[in-house]
VOPAGU-2260 file (C-alpha; in pm, 1 decimal, decimal comma):
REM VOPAGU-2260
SITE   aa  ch    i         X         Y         Z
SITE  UNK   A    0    5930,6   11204,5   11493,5
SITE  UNK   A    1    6078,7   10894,5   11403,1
SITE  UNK   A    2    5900,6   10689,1   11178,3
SITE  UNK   A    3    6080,4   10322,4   11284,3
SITE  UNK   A    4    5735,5   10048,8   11267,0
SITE  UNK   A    5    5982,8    9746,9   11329,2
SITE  UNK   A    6    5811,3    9632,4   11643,9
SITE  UNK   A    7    5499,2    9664,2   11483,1
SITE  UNK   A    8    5553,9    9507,0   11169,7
SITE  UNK   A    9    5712,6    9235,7   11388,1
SITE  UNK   A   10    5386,2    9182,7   11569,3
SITE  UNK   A   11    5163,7    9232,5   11304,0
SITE  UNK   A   12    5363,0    8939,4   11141,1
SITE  UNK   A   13    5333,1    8730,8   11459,5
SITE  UNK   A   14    4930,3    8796,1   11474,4
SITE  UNK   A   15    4928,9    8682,3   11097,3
SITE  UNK   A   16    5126,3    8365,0   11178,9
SITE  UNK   A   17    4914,2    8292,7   11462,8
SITE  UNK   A   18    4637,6    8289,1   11230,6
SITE  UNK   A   19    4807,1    8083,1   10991,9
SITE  UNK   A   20    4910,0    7832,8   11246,7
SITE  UNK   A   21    4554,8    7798,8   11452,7
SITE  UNK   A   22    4404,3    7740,2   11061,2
SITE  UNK   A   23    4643,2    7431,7   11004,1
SITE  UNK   A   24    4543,1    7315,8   11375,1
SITE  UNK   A   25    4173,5    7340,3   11286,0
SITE  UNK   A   26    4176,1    7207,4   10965,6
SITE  UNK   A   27    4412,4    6905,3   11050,6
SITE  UNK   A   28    4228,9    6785,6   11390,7
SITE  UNK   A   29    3930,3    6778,2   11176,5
SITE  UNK   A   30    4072,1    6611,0   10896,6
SITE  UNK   A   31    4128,2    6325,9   11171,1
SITE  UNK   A   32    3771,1    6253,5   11251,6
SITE  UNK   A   33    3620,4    5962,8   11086,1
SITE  UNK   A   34    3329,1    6064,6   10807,0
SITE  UNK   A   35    3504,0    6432,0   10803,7
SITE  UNK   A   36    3356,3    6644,2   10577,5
SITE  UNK   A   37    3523,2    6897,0   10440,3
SITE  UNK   A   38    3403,3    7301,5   10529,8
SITE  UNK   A   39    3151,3    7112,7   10789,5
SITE  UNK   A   40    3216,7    7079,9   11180,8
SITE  UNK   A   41    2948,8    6836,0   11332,4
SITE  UNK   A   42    2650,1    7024,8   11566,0
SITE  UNK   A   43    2714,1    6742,1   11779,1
SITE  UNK   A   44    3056,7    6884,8   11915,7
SITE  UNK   A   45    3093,3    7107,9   12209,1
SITE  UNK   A   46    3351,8    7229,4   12425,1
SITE  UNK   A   47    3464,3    6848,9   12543,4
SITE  UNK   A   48    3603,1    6846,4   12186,6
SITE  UNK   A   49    3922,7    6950,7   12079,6
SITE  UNK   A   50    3805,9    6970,3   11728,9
SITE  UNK   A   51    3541,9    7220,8   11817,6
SITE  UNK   A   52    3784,8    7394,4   12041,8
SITE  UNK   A   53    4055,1    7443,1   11778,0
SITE  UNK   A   54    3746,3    7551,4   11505,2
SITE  UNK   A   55    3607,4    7808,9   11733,7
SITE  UNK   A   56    3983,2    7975,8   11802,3
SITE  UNK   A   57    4025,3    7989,8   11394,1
SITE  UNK   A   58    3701,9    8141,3   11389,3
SITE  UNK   A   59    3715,8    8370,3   11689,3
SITE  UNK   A   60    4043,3    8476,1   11511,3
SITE  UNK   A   61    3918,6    8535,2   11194,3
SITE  UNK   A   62    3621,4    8748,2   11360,7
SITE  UNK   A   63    3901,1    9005,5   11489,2
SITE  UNK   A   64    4166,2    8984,4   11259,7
SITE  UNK   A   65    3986,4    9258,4   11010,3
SITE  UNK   A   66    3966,4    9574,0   11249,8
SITE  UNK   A   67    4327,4    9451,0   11349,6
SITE  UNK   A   68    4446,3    9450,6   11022,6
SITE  UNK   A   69    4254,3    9759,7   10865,7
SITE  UNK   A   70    4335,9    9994,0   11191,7
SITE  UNK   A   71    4717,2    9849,4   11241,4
SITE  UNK   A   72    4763,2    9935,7   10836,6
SITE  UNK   A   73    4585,8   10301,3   10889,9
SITE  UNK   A   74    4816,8   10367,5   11194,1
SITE  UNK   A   75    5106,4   10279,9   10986,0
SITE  UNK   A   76    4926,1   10554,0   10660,5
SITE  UNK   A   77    4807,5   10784,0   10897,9
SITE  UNK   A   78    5178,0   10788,8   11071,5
SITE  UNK   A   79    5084,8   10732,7   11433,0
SITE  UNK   A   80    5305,4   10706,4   11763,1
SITE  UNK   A   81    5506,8   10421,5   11600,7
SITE  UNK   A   82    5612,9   10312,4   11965,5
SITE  UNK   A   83    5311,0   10355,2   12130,3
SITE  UNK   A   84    5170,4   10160,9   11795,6
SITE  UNK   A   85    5411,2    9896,3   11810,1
SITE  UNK   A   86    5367,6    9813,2   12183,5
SITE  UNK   A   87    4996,4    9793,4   12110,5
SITE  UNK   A   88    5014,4    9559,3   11817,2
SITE  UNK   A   89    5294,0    9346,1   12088,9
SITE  UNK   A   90    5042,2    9310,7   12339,2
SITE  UNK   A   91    4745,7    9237,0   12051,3
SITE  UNK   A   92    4941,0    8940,3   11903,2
SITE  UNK   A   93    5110,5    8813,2   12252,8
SITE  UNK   A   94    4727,3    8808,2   12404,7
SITE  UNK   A   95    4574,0    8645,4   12109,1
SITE  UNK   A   96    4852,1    8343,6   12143,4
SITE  UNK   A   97    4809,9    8282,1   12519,2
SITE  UNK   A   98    4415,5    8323,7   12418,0
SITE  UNK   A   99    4491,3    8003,6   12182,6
SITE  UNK   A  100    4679,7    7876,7   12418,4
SITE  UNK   A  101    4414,6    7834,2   12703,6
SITE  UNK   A  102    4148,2    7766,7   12432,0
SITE  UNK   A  103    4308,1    7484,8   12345,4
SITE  UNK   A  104    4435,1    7352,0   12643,8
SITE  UNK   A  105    4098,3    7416,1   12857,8
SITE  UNK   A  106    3777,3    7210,4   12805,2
SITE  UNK   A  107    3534,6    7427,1   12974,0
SITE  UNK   A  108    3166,0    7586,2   12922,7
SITE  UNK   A  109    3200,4    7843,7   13181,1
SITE  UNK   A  110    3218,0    8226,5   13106,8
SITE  UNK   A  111    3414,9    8409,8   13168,2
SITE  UNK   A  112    3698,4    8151,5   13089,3
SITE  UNK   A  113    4075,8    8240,6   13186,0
SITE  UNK   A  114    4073,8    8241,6   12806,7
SITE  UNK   A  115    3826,4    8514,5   12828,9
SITE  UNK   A  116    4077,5    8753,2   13002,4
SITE  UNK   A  117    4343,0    8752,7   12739,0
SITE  UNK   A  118    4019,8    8764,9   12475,7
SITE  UNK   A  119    4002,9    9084,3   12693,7
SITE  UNK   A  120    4386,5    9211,9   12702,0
SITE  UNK   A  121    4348,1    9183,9   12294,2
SITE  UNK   A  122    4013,1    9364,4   12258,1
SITE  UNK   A  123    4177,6    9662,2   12485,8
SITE  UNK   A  124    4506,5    9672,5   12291,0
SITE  UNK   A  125    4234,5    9684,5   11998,9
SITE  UNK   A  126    4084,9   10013,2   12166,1
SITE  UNK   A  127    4421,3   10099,0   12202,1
SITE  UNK   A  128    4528,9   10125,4   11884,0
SITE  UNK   A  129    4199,5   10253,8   11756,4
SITE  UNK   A  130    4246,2   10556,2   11955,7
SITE  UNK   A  131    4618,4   10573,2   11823,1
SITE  UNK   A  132    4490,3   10588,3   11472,9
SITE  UNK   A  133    4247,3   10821,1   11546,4
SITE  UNK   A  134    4504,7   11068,2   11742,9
SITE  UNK   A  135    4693,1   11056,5   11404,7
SITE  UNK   A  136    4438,2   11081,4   11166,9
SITE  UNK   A  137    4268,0   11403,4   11360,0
């Protein structure tokens, strides 16, 4: 087997990134709003807000990002299918970006959302690799 976790390490760097980026987003549209107080989003803000939108993507990120992280890591230790891995991880990050994308872009209350979709692509590629780490570790 050939041990090659380029694509993966590739996505798992984009999926960081992402996170990195959507935190600046947050923090700076926040920043913007007069009387901003720092660590505190107003109760008053919905999804008409861009500020709430781009709070609720850092946090809906940072909600996932752990089981991504802990299982993409063991599927790398455990040594599993590092294509199969790596195309999982691909879809993961690529799914979580167009799920920022639409977050940000689409004011809206109703679920599901087309955001909601991609929320889904991500959680399967989750299951995905879940199941790849534990084909490897069994």
């Amino acid at each position: 087997m050939n041990y090659d976790y380029s694509v993966t390490f590739i996505g798992f760097f984009i999926a960081l990134l992402t996170l990195f980026l959507q935190s600046i987003i947050a923090a700076g549209s926040k920043a913007k709003q007069p009387g901003a107080v720092p660590g505190k989003i107003s109760d008053n803000l919905s999804h008409d807000s861009f500020v709430f939108r781009a709070h609720r993507t850092f946090m809906n990120s940072l909600e996932n990002m752990p089981l991504f992280i802990g299982s993409v890591l063991l599927g790398i230790f455990a040594g599993a299918h590092p294509r199969w891995l790596g195309v999982a991880v691909m879809v993961y990050a690529f799914a979580r970006i167009v799920h920022m994308i639409l977050y940000y872009a689409i004011a809206t209350e109703k679920n599901p959302s087309p955001r909601s979709y991609f929320f889904g692509i991500a959680l399967l590629a989750q299951v995905g690799i879940l199941v790849l780490v534990g084909v490897a570790v069994v």
